[in-house]
C-alpha positions as CSV (number, residue, x, y, z in Angstrom):
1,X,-91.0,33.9,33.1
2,X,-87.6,34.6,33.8
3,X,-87.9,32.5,37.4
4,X,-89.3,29.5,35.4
5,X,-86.9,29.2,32.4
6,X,-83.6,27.8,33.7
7,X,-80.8,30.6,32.0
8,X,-77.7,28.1,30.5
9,X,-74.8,30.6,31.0
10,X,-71.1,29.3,29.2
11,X,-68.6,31.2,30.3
12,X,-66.2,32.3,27.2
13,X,-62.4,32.6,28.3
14,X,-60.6,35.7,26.2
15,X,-57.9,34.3,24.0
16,X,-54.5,34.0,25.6
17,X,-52.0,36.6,24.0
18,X,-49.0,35.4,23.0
19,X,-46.4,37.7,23.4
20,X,-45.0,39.8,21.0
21,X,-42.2,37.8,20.1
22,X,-40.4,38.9,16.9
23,X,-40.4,36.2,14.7
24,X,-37.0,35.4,12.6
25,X,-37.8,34.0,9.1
26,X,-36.3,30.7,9.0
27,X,-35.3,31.4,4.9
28,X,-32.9,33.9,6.3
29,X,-29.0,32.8,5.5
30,X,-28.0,34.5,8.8
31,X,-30.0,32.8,11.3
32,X,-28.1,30.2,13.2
33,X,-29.1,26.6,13.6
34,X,-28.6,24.6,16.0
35,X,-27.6,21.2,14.8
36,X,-29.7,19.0,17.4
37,X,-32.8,20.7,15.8
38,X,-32.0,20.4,12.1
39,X,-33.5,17.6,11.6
40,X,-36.1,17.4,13.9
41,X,-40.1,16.9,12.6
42,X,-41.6,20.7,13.0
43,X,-41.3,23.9,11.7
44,X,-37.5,24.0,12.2
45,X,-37.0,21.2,9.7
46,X,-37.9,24.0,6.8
47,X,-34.0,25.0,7.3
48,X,-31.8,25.3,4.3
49,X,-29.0,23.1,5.2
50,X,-26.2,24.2,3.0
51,X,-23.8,20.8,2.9
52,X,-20.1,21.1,1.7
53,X,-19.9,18.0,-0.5
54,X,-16.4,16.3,-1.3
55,X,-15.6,15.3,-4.5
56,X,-17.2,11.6,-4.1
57,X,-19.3,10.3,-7.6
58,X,-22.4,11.6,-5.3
59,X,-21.8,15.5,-6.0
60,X,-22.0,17.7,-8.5
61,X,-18.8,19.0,-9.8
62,X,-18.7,23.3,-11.2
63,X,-16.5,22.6,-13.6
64,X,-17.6,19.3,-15.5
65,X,-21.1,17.7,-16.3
66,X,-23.8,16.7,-14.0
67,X,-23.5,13.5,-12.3
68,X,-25.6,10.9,-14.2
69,X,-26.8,7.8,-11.7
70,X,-26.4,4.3,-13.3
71,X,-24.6,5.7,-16.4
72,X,-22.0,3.2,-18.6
73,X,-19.4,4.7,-17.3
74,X,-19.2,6.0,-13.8
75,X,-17.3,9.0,-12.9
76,X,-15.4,8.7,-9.4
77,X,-12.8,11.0,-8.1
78,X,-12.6,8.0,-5.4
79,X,-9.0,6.0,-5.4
80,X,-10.0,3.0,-6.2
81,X,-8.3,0.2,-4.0
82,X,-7.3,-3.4,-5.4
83,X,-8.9,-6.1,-4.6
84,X,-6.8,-8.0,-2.4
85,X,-6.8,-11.3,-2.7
86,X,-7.8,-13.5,0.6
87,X,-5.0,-16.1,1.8
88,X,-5.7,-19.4,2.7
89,X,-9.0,-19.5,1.8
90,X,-8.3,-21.9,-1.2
91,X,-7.4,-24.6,1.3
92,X,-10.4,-24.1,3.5
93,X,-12.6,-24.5,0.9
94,X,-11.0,-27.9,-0.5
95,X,-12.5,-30.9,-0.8
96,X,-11.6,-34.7,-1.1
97,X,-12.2,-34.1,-4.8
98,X,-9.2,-31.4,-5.3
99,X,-6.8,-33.3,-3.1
100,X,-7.0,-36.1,-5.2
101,X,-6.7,-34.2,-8.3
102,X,-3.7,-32.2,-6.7
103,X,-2.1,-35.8,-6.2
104,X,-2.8,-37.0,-9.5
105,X,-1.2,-34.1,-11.2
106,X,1.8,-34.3,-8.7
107,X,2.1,-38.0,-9.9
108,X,2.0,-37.2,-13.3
109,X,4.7,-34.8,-13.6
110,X,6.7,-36.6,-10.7
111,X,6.8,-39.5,-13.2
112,X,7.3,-37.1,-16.7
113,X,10.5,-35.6,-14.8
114,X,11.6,-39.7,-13.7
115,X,11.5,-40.6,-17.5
116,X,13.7,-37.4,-18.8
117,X,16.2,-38.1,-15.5
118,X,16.3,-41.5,-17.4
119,X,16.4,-40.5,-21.1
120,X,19.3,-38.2,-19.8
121,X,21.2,-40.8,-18.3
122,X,21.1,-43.2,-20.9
123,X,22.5,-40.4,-23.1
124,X,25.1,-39.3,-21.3
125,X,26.3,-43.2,-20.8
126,X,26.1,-43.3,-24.9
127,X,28.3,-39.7,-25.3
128,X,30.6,-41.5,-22.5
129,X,30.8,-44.9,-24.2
130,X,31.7,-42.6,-27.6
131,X,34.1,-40.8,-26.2
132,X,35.8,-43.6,-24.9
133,X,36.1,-45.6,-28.1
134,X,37.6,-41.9,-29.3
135,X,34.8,-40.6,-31.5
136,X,35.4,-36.8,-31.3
137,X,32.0,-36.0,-33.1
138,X,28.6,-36.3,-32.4
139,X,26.7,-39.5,-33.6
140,X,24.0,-39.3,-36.4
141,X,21.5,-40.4,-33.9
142,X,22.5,-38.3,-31.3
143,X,22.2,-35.0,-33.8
144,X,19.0,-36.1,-34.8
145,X,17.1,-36.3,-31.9
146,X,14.3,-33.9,-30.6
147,X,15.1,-33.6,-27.5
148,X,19.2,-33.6,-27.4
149,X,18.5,-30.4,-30.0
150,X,16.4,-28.5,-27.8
151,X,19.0,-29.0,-24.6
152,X,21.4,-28.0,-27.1
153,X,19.7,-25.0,-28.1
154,X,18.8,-24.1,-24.1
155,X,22.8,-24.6,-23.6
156,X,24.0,-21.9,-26.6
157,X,21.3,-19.7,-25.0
158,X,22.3,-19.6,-21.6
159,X,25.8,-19.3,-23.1
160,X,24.8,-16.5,-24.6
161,X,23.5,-14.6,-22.2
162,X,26.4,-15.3,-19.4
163,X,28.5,-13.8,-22.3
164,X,27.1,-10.9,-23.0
165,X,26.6,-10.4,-19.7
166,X,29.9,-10.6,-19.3
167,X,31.1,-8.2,-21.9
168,X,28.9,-5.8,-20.1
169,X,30.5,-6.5,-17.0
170,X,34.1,-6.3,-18.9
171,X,32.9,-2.8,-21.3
172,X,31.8,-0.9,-17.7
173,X,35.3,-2.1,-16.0
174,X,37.3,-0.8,-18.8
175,X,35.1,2.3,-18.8
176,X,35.9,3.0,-14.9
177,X,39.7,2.3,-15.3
178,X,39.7,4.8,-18.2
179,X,38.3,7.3,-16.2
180,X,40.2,6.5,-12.8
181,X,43.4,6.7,-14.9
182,X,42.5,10.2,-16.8
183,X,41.6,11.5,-13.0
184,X,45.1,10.1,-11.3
185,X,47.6,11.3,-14.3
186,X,47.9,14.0,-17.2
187,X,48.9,12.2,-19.6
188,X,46.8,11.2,-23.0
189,X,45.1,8.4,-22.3
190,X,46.3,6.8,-25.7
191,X,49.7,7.4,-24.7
192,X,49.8,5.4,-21.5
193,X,47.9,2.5,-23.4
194,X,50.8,2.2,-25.8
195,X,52.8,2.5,-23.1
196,X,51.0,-0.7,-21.1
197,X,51.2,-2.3,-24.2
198,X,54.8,-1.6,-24.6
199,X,55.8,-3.1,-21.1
200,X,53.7,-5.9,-21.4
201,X,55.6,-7.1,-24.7
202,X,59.3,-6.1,-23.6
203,X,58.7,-7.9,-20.4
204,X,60.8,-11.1,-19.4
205,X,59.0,-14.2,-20.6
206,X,56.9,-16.0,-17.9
207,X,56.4,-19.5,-18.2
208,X,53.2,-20.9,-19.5
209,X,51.8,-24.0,-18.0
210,X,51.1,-26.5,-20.9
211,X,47.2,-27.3,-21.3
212,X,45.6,-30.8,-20.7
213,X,45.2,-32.9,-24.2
214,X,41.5,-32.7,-24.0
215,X,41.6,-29.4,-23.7
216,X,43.7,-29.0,-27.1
């Protein structure tokens, strides 16, 4: 029996042992890891990474509340930059449209400033005219016109200004001689005053040249 029946023998390899190799738990805060194989797919990608965030609107901040994603009001210790506006793009992006509506306004206000050239020069041949025929005032018309009143009222303000500007200028001038004069001498400085005042009065007389009549 045992010649006839063919015997169907498998050879069973023993199990390779793997060497005793003490395993480190990969939980453990002092095992070191290697930053090629952080990320890698396998077993090493169960690392606790432990990443040092900055203070972008990303984190989460100790002392102040959790950062809320698409809130109303976004919290950012970023510094924000200004926008900055691009140059010359404006006249890249121009048309034959906007240069003709940039030379229509240019026409327009070249001819508004060509009519008050004109009304100015016809007013100032009236005053002259006036003058010459020895009116000293103004005339009626002249007073009542809009726009002689509002160059009038520029005038006084201008005038204004350039005078207290000027009594600025004159209050910090007198303020630096006072001081420069209490530095140099002892004396009171209400005493050399009178004295300044004194010799200017008891002075010899100087001659003063006579104004011009239209200046009287």
């Amino acid at each position: 029996m045992d010649g006839l029946l063919p015997h169907h023998c498998s050879v069973v390899r023993p199990k390779e042992r793997r060497l005793d190799v003490p395993q480190q738990n990969p939980f453990v805060r002092g095992n070191t890891i290697i930053r090629s194989k952080t990320f890698s797919p396998g077993p090493q990608s169960q690392y606790i990474c432990r990443i040092n965030r900055s203070d972008s609107d990303s984190s989460t901040l100790s002392k102040k509340s959790p950062f809320v994603r698409n809130a109303s009001e976004r919290r950012s210790m970023r510094m924000k930059k200004p926008p900055v506006p691009v140059k010359g793009l404006d006249g890249l992006l121009r048309t034959s449209l906007d240069l003709e509506l940039d030379l229509q306004v240019s026409r327009t206000r070249q001819a508004r400033l060509a009519q008050e050239l004109r009304v100015l020069r016809e007013l100032k041949e009236q005053l002259e005219r006036a003058r010459q025929q020895g009116q000293r005032e103004l005339p009626a018309w002249v007073q009542e016109d809009e726009r002689f009143r509002l160059l009038l009222k520029q005038a006084e303000k201008q005038e204004q200004l350039q005078e207290q500007r000027v009594e600025k200028m004159m209050r910090a001038a007198a303020k630096d001689v006072h001081k420069i004069r209490g530095q140099s001498r002892k004396e009171v400085p209400e005493v050399q005053t009178f004295r300044e005042k004194m010799a200017f009065f008891t002075r010899a007389k100087t001659s003063i040249p006579d104004l011009p009549a239209d200046d009287v």
